[in-house]
N, C-alpha and C positions, 0 to 999 in steps of 0.2 A: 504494500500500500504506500500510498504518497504521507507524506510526513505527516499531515494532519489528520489521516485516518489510522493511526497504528502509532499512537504515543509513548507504548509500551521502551522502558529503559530511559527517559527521558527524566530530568532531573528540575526545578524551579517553577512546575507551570501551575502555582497559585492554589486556591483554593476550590475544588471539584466540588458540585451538585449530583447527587446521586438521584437522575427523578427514576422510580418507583414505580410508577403506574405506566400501563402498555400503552393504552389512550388517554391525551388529557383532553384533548375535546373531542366531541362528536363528530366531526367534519372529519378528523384522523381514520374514524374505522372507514368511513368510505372510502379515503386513498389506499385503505389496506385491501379494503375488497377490487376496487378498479385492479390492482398490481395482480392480488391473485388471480382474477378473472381472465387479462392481460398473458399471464401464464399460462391456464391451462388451454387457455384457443391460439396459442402459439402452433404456427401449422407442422414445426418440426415433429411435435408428440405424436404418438401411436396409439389416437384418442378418434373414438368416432368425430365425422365430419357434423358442423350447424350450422344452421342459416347466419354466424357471427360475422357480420362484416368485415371482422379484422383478420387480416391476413396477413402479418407482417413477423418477422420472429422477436420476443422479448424473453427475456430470460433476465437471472442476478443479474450479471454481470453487464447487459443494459441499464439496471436501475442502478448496479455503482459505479460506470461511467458515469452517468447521467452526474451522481451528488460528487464526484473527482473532480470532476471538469469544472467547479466553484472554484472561484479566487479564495485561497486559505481562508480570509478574515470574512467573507459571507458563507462558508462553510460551519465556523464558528460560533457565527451570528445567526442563524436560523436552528430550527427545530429540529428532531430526526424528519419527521414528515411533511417539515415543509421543503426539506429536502427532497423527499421522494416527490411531491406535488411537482416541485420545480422540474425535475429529471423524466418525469409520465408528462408533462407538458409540452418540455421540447420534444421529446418524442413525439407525439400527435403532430406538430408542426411539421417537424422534419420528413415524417412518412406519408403529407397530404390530407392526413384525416380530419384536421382544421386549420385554417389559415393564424396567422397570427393577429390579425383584424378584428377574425369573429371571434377568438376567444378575450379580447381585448372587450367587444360587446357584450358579449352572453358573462362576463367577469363584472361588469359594470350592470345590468340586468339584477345580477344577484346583491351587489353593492345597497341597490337603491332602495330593493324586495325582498327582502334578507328570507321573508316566510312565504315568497312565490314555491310553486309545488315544482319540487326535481323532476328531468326526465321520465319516463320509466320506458321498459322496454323487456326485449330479452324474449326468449321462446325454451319450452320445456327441455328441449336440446340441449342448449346452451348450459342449462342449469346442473342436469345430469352432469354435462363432462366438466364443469367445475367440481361439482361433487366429487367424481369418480379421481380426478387427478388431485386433491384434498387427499386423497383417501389410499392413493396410488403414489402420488410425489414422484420426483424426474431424479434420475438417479444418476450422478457424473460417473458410476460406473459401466463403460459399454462391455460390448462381445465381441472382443478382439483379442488375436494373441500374440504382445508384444513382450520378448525377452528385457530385463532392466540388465541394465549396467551394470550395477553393485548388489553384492549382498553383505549380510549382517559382519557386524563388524569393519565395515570398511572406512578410511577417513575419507571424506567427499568435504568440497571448496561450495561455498555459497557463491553463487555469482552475481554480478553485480546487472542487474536487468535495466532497460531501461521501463519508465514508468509513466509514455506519454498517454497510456490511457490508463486502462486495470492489469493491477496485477498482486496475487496472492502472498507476494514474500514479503515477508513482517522487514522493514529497514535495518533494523540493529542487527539482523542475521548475515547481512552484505558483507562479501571477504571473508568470513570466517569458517573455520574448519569444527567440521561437526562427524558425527561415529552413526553411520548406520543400525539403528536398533530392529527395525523390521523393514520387512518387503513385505509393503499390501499384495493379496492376491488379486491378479487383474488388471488394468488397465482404464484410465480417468482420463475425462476431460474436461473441462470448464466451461460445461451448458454451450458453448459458441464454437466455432469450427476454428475460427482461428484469432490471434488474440498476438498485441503489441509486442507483448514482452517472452512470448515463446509458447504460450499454452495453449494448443490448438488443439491437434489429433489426439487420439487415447495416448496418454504415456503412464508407467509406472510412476506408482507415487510412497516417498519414502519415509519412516518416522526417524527423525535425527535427533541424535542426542548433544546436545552442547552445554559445558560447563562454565555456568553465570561469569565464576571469577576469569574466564577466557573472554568472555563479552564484556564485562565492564572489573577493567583488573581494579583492583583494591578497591572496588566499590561495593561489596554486596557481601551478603552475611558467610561463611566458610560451608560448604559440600551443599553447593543448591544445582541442581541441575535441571536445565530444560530440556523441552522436547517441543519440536516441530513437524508439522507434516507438510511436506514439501514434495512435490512435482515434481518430474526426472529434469525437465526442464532448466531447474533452477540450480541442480547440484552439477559438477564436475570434478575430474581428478585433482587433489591437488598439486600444484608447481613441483615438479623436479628442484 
């Protein structure tokens, strides 16, 4: 992740709010339903066909481009889900299914009418294969069969990726060298076919073991160790 999404190892940043509640307003669940809705009529799935207009592929990794691609300090500045608002908006924009005009009106509509009545829509279809993939979930494991690189025990290099869109390597783990603890069975991929910083096709995915006082030396409490799960993508030998 980019600096602002994986704070994790960072030292001075003030005083944290823990909020507690999964929605703090109303308006929230509906972004969460739009997103999941959004999901399971993604036409890559293996979900019966519906009359859903939408044809376009969304997955995570759309929704955290969408809140990456924030200037750090509006990233900060907004909510979890005014984030996601932000990022299902320009989507719509971007794939034609509203202009940036009318949603500029129909925004200003609700502005004026705060209690005019929402859309509605949808068909028994539709509803089903939300359910069924609620119920089903997409799973970054495919069926394919790709040998890994390494096995248990081996040292593997953290690479340093770049990060011009998404991408799953936590930062403090860049350059350093970590011990292979398992090889998942199977082969992963990252909901999207292909991806900036190397995750595209199924690749094995590794759990790495790295020792804190190697990541941040004389900073951290004595025998703490972490564990990552990392992409084959992101690991390599390291340097002779």
């Amino acid at each position: 992740m980019k600096l602002q999404h994986y704070l994790g190892g960072l030292q001075g940043l003030g005083p944290i709010t823990i909020e507690t509640r999964v929605f703090v307003e109303e308006w929230e669940k509906r972004i969460f339903g739009i997103h999941t809705a959004m999901m399971a009529l993604s036409p890559q799935l293996p979900l019966p066909a519906t009359p859903s207009a939408f044809h376009t592929v969304w997955t995570w990794a759309h929704l955290r481009t969408g809140a990456e691609g924030l200037n750090p300090f509006d990233y900060f500045k907004y909510r979890y889900y005014e984030k996601w608002l932000g990022g299902i908006s320009g989507y719509f924009i971007e794939n034609g299914y509203i202009t940036e005009e009318e949603l500029e009106a129909r925004t200003a509509e609700y502005l004026a009418d705060p209690d005019k009545p929402l859309p509605q829509g949808g068909a028994p279809e539709i509803d089903q294969r939300v359910e069924r993939y609620l119920a089903e979930g997409d799973s970054p494991k495919r069926d394919v069969a790709v040998l890994p690189d390494f096995r248990e025990g081996d040292t593997v290099t953290v690479k340093n990726v770049p990060t011009l869109e998404h991408t799953r390597l936590p930062g403090f783990l860049r350059n350093h060298n970590g011990v292979v603890e398992t090889v998942y069975p199977g082969a992963y991929g990252y909901l999207t076919d292909t991806g900036a910083d190397g995750v595209g096709a199924p690749m094995p995915v590794y759990c790495v073991r790295f020792e804190a006082e190697d990541l941040w030396p004389g900073n951290t409490e004595p025998n703490v160790t972490l564990y990552a799960d990392l992409y084959a993508a992101y690991v390599t030998k390291p340097a002779a």
